[in-house]
N, C-alpha and C positions, 0 to 999 in steps of 0.2 A: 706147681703153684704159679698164678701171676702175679708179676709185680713189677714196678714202676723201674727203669734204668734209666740212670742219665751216661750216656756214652761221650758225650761233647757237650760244650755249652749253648750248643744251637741242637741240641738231641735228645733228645728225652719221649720213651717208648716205653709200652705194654709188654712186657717177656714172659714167656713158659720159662720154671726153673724147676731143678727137682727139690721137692720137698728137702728142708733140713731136718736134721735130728737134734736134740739136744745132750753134748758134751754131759760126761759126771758133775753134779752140782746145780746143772741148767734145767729149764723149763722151755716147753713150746709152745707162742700164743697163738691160735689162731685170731687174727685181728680182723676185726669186725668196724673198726676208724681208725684212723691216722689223721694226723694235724701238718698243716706246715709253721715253722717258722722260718724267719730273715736266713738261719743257719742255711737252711735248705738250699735258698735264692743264691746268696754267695758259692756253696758249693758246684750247683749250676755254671755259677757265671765262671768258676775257676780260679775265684781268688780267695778261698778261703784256708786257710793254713791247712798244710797237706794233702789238699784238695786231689783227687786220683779220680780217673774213668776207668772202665765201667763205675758204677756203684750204684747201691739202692739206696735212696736218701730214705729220710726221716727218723725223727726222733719221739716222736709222741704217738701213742696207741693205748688201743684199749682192745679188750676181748677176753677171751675164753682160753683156759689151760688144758690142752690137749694129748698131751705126752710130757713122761716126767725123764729127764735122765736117774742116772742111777746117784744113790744118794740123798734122795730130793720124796721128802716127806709127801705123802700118797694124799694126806688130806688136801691138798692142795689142786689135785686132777678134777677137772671142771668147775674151778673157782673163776667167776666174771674180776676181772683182773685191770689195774692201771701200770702201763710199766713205766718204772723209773728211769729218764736216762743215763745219770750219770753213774757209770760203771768204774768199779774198782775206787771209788775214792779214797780209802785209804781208813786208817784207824784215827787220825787229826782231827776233828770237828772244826779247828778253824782256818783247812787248808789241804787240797785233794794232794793224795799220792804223785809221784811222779809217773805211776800208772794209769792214772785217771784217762779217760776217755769217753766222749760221747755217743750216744747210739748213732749209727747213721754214716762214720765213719769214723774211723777204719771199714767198723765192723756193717756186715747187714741190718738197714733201718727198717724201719715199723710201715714203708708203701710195700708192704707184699703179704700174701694172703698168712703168712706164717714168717715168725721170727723166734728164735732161740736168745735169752737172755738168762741169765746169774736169778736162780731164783731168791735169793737175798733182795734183785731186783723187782718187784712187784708186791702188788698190795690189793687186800680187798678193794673193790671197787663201789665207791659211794651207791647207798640202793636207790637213790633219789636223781640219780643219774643215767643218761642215756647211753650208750655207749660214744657217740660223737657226742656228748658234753665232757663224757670221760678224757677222750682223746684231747681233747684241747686243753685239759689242764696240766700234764708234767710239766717242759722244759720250762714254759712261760710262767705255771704259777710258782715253781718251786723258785725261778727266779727272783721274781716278785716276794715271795715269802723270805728269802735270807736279805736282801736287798736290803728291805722295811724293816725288818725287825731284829734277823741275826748281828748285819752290820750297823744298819742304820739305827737300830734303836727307838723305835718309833715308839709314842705313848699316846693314851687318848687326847691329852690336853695339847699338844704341839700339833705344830704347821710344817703342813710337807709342800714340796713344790715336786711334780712329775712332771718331767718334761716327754714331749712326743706323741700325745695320748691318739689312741689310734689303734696301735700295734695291739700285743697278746699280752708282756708283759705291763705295758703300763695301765691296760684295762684292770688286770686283776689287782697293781698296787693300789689303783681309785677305789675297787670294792673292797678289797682289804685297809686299805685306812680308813672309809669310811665308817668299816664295820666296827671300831673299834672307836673312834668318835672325833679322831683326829682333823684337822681341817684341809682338804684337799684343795690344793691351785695346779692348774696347766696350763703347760706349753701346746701348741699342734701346729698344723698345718690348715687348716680351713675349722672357719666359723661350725656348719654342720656337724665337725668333728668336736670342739668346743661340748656345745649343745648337749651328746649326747655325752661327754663327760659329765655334764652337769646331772644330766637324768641316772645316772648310774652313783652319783656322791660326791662327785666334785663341785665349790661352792662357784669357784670364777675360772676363766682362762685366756692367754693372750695369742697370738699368732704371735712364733715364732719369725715368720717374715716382713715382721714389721721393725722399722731402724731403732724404735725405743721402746720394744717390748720389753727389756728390764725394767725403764722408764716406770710403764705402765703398771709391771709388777709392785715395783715400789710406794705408788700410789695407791694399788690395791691393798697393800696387807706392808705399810709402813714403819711395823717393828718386827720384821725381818721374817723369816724364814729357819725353821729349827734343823729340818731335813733338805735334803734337793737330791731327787735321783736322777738320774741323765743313763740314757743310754745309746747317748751321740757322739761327745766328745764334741771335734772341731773348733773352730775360733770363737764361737761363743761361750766357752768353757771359762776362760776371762773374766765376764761378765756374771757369773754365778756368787762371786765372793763380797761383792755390795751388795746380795740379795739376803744373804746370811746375817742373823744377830750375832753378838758372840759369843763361841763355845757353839755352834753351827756345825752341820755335818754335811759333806758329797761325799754320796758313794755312786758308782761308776761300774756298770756292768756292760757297754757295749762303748764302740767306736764307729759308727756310721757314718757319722761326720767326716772323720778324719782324724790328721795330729791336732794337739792340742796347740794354744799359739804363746808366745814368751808371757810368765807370768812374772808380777813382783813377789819376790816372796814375802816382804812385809804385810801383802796381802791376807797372807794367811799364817802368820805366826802373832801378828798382834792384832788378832778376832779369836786367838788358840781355836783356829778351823781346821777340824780332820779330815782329810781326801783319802778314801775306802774304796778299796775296788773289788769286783764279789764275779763270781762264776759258780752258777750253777746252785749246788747244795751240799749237804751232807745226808746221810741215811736220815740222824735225826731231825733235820730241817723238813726233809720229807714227812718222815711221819708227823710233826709238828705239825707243817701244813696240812696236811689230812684231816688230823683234829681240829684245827682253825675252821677248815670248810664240813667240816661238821657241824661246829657247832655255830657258827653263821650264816648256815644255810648260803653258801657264795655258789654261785651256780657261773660260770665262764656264758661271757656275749661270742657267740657266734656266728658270723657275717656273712657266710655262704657256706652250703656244702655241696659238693659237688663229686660224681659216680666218678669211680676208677677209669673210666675211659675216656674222662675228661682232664683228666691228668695235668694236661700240659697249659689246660686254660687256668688249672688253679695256678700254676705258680705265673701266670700271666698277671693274670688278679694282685698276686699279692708283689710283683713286679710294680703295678701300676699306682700302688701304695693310695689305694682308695678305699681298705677296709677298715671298719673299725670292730677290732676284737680281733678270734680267729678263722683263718681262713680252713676247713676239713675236708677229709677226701673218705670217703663210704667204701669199703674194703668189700664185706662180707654181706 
C-alpha cells in the first residue's frame, strides 16, 4: 500500500508498505480521505509528546471495511465507515484510560491506503456525506462536541466566546452552537477569517491581534460571556476572566500559545469561574455527536483537498495557518 512517512521534520515521503492485517477484535479500512490536523503539524515538527520517526501520521479517515479480524461481526464487511480516533478510552465517560491513545501515533494513522483499527472504533458513515466531508469530521468535531457540551455545558440561550476561528475544531464549535441557538463571538487572526465565521453562525468577531481586543469584546456583548473555549492557552489566557459573567466557564483543549501567564486567583474564585480542560471524547461523545450531525444536518467547511502526492504541500498549507475549516488529503 502507499502511504505518507514522516521520517524527519524536514521529510516527509510517499512509501510502498505491505498491506496490514487486522489483529482479533480489529477491522481494515481501506481509506478513501484522510484530514489533517495541528496534531499532525507538531508531530512533523518533532515536538509533540512522544513524537518518534519513522511514522504514518494521521488521525481522521473515512472509507470502506475490507477485512475483518477474527471476532469481529461479519455485518460489518463493506460498511462506508468514519473512524474514531480515540482509542482505548477506557470505561470513565468523564476521563480516558491511562491507555488512551490517539490514532496516528504510536500507532499507524489514517495517510495510507489501509489502516487497521478496534472495530469498537468506527461508525456508519453519515449517507449525506462525501467521503472527504467524512474525513474531516473525527478528531475536530468530537472535539468540539465534548468541549461545547460535555464540559462546557452549552444551552441555546447563553453566549459562547470561540477563540481562534479558522482551524477544524472551532469551525465545527461555530456550527454547533449555532445550531442549537446559542450566541456565537470570535477571536481570529484576520478580518476574512472573521467574515466567514459570521457566514457560518457567528454573530461578531475581534482580532486577536489587536492590544484591546478584550476591550472590544466587552463592548460588544457587555454582560459577559457564559462559555469561552480557547484552544491556545498563552498570555492572553488572563484576560478571559473579565470577559465572563459570574458562574462563567473556560474550557481549554489545546495550548498553541503557550504557558499560561501568572493569574490572580481572586479572579476566579469570586466570579465562582470553572477552568475545564477536555481531550478528545468518549465513545459516547461520539456517537452523541453523530446524532447532533444528524440531526442538524452540520456538514464540516473544507478548505482545500488536495491528491496524495501532494502530501507535503498539505501540511505546508496548514503550516502557513491560512485555512479556514479543514485541510484533506484524497487517499483512494
Amino acid at each position: 500500500m502507499r502511504a505518507i512517512i514522516i521520517s524527519s521534520p524536514d521529510h516527509l515521503s510517499i512509501y510502498e508498505l505491505s498491506n496490514p492485517e487486522p489483529a482479533p477484535g480489529e477491522v481494515r479500512v481501506k481509506i478513501f480521505a484522510a484530514a489533517l490536523n495541528r496534531r499532525d503539524h507538531w508531530i512533523k515538527k518533532g515536538i509533540y509528546r512522544d513524537s518518534k520517526y519513522p511514522v504514518v501520521p494521521g488521525s481522521d479517515g473515512a472509507g470502506i471495511v475490507d477485512m475483518l479480524g477474527d471476532g469481529v461481526s461479519k455485518d460489518l464487511l463493506n460498511q462506508e465507515v468514519i473512524i474514531n480516533p480515540a482509542i482505548n478510552w477506557g470505561d470513565n465517560p468523564n476521563f480516558h484510560s491511562e491507555k488512551f491513545q490517539i490514532l496516528g501515533l504510536p500507532e499507524q494513522g489514517t495517510m495510507a491506503e489501509y489502516v487497521c483499527v478496534p472495530a469498537e472504533n468506527i461508525i456508519k458513515k453519515p449517507s449525506f456525506y462525501s467521503f472527504e466531508k467524512a474525513a474531516a469530521l473525527p478528531l475536530a468535531g468530537l472535539t468540539a462536541y465534548r468541549a461545547l457540551f460535555t464540559r462546557g455545558g452549552l444551552e441555546s440561550n447563553q453566549k459562547v466566546l470561540i477563540t481562534g476561528a479558522g482551524g477544524g475544531v472551532s469551525m465545527f464549535m461555530i456550527k454547533y452552537a449555532h445550531a442549537i441557538g446559542a450566541t456565537v463571538f470570535v477571536t481570529s487572526s484576520s478580518e476574512k477569517k472573521i467574515k466567514k465565521a459570521q457566514q457560518i453562525g457567528a454573530t461578531d468577531g475581534v482580532l486577536y491581534s489587536s492590544n484591546d481586543w478584550d476591550k472590544q469584546l466587552q463592548e460588544k456583548q457587555p454582560e459577559g460571556f457564559d462559555l469561552i473555549v480557547d484552544g491556545a492557552g498563552g498570555e492572553n489566557f488572563d484576560l478571559f476572566f473579565s470577559l465572563l459573567h459570574t458562574g462563567g466557564k473556560i474550557v481549554i483543549y489545546g495550548g498553541t500559545a503557550g504557558k499560561l501567564p501568572e493569574i490572580i486567583p481572586a479572579k476566579i474564585f469570586w466570579k465562582q469561574i470553572s477552568v475545564l480542560g477536555t481531550t478528545m471524547g468518549s465513545p459516547f461523545d461520539f456517537e452523541n455527536m453523530i446524532s447532533f450531525i444528524h440531526k442538524h444536518r452540520i456538514e464540516p467547511e473544507i478548505d482545500k483537498i488536495f491528491p496524495l502526492e501532494d502530501a507535503e504541500l498539505s501540511f505546508k498549507h496548514m503550516e502557513s495557518q491560512e485555512q479556514f475549516g479543514k485541510i484533506v488529503i484524497k487517499i483512494g
